[in-house]
C-alpha positions in Angstrom: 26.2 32.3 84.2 23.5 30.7 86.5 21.5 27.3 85.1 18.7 29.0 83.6 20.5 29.4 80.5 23.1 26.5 79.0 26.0 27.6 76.6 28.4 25.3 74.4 30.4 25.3 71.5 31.1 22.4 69.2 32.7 22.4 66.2 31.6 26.3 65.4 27.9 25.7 66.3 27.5 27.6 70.3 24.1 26.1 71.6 21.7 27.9 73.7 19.7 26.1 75.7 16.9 28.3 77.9 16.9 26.0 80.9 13.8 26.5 82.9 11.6 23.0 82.0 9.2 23.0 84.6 8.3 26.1 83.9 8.1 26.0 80.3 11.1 27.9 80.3 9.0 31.1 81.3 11.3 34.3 81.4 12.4 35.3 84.8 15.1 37.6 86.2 17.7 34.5 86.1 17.3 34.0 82.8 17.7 37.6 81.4 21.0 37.7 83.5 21.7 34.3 81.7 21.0 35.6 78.3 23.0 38.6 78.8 25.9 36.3 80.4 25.7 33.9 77.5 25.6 36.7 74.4 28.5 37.9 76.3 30.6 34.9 75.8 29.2 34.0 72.3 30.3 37.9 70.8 33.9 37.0 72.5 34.5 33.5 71.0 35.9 33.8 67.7 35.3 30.0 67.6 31.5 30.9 67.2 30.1 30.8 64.0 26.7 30.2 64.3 24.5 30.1 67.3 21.3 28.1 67.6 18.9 29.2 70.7 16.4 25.8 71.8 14.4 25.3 74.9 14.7 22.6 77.3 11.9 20.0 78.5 8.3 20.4 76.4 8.1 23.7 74.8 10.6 26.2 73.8 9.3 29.4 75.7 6.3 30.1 77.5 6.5 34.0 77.8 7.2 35.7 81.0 7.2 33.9 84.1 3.6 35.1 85.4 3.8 33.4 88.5 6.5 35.4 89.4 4.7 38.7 88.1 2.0 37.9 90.3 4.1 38.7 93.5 4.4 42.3 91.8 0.6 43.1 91.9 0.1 43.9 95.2 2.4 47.4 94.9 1.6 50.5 94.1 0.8 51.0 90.6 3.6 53.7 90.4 6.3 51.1 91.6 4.8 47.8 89.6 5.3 50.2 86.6 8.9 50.9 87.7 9.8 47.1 88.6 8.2 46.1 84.7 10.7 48.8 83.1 13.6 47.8 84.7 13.0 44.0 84.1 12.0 44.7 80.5 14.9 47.1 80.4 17.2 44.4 81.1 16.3 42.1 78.2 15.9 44.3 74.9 19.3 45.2 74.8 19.8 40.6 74.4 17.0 41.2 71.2 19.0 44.1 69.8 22.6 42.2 70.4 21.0 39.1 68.7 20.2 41.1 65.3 23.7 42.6 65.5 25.8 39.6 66.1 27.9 38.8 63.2 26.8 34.9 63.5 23.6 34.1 62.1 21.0 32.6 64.7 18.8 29.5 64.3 15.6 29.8 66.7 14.6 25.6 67.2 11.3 25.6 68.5 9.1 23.2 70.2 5.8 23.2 72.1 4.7 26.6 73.1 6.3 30.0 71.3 4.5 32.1 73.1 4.6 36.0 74.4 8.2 37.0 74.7 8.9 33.4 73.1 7.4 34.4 69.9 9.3 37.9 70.3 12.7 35.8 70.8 12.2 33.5 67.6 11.3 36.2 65.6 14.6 38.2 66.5 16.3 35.1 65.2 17.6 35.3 61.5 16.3 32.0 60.7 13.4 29.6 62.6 13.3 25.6 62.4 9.7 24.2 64.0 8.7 21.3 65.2 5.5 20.1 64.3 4.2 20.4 67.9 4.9 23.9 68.1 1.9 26.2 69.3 2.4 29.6 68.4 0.8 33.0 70.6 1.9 36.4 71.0 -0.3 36.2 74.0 0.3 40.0 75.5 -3.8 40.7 75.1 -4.6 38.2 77.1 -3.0 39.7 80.8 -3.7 43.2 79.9 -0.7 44.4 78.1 0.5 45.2 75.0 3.7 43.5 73.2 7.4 43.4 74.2 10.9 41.7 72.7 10.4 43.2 69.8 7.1 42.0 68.1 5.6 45.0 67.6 8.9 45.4 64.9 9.0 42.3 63.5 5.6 40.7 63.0 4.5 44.2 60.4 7.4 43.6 58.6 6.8 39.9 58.2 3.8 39.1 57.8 1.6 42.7 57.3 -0.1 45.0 59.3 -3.3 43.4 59.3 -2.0 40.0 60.3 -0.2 41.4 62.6 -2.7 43.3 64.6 -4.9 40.2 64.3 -2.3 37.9 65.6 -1.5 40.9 68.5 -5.0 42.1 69.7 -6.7 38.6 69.3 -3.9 36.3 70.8 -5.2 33.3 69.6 -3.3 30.3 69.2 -2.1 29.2 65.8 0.0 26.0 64.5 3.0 24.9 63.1 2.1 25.1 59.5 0.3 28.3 59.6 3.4 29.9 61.5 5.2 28.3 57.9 2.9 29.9 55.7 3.1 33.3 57.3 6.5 33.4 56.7 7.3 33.3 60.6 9.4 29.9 60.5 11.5 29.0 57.6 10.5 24.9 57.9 8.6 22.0 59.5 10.2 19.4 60.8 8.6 16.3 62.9 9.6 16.5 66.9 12.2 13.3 66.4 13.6 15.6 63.8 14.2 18.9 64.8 17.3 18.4 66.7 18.9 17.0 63.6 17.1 19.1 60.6 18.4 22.3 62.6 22.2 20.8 63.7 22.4 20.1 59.7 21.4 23.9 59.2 24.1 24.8 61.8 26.6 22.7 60.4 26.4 24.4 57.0 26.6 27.9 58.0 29.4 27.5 60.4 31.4 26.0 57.6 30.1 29.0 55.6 32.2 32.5 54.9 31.6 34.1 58.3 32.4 37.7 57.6 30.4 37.9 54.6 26.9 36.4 56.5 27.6 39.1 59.0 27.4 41.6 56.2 24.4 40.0 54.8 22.7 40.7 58.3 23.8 43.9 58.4 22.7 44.6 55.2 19.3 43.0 55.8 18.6 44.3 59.0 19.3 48.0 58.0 17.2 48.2 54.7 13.8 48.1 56.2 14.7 51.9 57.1 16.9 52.8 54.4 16.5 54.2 51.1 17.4 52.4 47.7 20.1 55.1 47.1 21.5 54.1 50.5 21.1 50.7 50.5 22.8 50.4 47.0 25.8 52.7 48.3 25.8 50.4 51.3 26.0 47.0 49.2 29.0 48.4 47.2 30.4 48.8 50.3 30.2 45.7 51.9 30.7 43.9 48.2 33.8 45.2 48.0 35.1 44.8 51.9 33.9 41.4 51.3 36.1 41.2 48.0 39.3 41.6 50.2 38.7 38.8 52.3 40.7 35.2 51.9 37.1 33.7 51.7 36.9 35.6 48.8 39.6 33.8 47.2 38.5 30.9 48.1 35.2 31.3 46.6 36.6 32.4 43.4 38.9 29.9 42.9 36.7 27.2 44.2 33.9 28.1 41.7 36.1 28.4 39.1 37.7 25.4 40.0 34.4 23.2 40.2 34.9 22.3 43.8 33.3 23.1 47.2 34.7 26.1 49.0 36.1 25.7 52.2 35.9 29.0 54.1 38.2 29.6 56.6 35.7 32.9 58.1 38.4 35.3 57.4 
């Protein structure tokens, strides 16, 4: 894994860190490669139980890495089209591994979210802000129209009308109008974002692992389902769930007017 992403594991909670400061940690062919790398080892570390994704320096991600783009626009239009379908290519299979990893994922954010940035956080299951955070899906602005996953997620979160506003305008917007969208789950002040989201982390990877990866599942599949299948589909996973020792331990820890403590099988 090259140094444009950063991957540890502590205590259940795998960190990753997008690791291009000076440039605002702007996507670039290095960093899909260390996203791929990184969801690689995170999918095969049963020690895993939660992963939280933050950006280094002043911001969390600045979209694509245009500077790099720029060395694109000189080809024909036929190959630049080619080169943008392979790069992009490359990194929607990380947004679709990200919704089906059984761990939940925290998005921290700070300073710009913007373009595939804002794509990124809103393929996480749950987003921590800090109060600095500038928020743009930015695509309008260069010409193009949205990628990462946007397009999905922002109708489903916060309207069609919104959304198209938000997508054909670009404009900026802040921290607490990100909250009351719907778009992050909390506000948190710049000293406190590390913390508020490691508390967050904490508490889900002491949590019962198997049945938040059922939760996603189940989340992430009834936008498209109907409410016959989605009810078959809850019984099912109730009851897998029901076989589990967490189970047990839930039972007999609720019965027994103590905290749980899962062991994720």
């Amino acid at each position: 894994m090259n140094d444009t992403v950063l991957l540890a594991v502590e205590a259940g909670i795998a960190t990753l860190t997008l690791n291009r400061p000076k440039a605002l940690n702007a996507l670039d062919a290095a960093m899909v490669e260390g996203l791929t790398l990184a969801l690689d080892r995170i999918e095969a570390d049963p020690e895993a139980r939660v992963l939280v994704i933050e950006g280094s320096g002043g911001g969390f991600m600045a979209g694509g890495d245009l500077r790099g783009f720029s060395e694109w626009l000189d080809l024909p239009p036929a190959e630049r089209k080619l080169r943008f379908e392979r790069f992009i290519g490359a990194v929607h299979p990380q947004i679709l591994r990200l919704r089906r990893l059984n761990q939940p994922v925290i998005a921290s954010v700070h300073g710009p979210v913007a373009g595939f940035g804002l794509s990124l956080m809103l393929a996480c299951d749950l987003a921590v802000a800090a109060e600095n955070s500038v928020f743009t899906l930015a695509y309008s602005l260069i010409g193009t129209s949205p990628d990462g996953g946007s397009s999905f997620f922002l109708p489903r979160q916060v309207g069609l009308k919104k959304a198209m506003e938000i997508a054909l305008l670009g404009d900026r917007f802040d921290a607490p109008t990100a909250l009351r969208l719907g778009l992050v789950n909390e506000v948190v002040s710049v000293g406190e974002l590390k913390t508020r989201t490691r508390m967050i982390a904490e508490r889900l990877a002491k949590g019962p692992a198997r049945a938040y990866a059922a939760t996603k599942r189940l989340m992430n599949g009834s936008a498209t389902a109907t409410l016959e299948t989605q009810l078959k589909a809850e019984m099912e996973s109730f009851a897998a769930c029901s076989a589990t020792e967490d189970f047990l331990e839930g039972i007999t820890a609720f019965l027994g007017k103590r905290p749980a403590r899962f062991g994720g099988t």
